[in-house]
N, C-alpha and C positions, 0 to 999 in steps of 0.2 A: 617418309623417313626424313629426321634432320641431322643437319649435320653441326658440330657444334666446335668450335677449335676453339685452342685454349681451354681442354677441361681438363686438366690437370689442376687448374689456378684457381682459387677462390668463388673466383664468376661462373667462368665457365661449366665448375665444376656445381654448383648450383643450379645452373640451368637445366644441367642433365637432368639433375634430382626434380626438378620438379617439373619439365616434361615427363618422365618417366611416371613419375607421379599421377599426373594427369594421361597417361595412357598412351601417348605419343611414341613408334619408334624412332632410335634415338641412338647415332654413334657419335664420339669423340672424338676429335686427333691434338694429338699436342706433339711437341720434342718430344717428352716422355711421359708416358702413362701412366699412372697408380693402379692396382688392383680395385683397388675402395670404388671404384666408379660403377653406377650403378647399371651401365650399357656399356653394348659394346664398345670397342676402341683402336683405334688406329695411332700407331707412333711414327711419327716423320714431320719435317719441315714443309707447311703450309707453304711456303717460295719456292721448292724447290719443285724444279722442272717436272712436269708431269704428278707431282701426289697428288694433287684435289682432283685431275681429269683419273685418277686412277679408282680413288674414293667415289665418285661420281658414277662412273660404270660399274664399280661392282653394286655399290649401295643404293643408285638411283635417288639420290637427295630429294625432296620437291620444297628444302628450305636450309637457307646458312644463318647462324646464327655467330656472329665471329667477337668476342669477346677477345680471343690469341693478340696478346701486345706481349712486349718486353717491359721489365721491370725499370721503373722510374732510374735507375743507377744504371741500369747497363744502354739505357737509351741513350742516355747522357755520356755515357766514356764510345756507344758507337751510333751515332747519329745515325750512319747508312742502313746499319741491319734496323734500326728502331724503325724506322722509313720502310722499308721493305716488307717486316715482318706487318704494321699496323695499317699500311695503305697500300702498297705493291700488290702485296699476296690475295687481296683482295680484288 
């Protein structure tokens, strides 16, 4: 199983497609999901206390793929969460 955060977003949401593709299971998490994803998904904050150990037990990951950043604008008006979200939560 992989795990892929940030597939909501452009990247990440590619990545699924083409793991999935290529035959890989394959769940997402982001803030918020889309339907359109072509694997399962999980919606919650990558930082936030306990989601990825929660993700991890139920789904047994044996790979993180973390593309999940904040957008060039909101890194910039909050420096802390841009920090947390692209290096912390990892």
């Amino acid at each position: 199983m992989m795990l892929v955060t940030g597939g909501s977003w452009f990247i990440g949401r590619e990545v699924c497609r083409q793991l999935c593709a290529r035959g890989y299971d394959v769940i997402a998490t982001d803030r918020s999901v889309p339907a359109c994803l072509p694997c399962p998904s999980a919606a919650g904050d990558i930082g936030a206390p306990g989601f990825l150990a929660e993700l991890f037990e139920a789904h047994r990951s044996d790979a993180v793929i973390h593309p999940a950043a904040l957008r060039k604008t909101e890194s910039g008006e909050r420096p802390e969460e841009g920090m947390r979200v692209s290096i912390g939560a990892t």
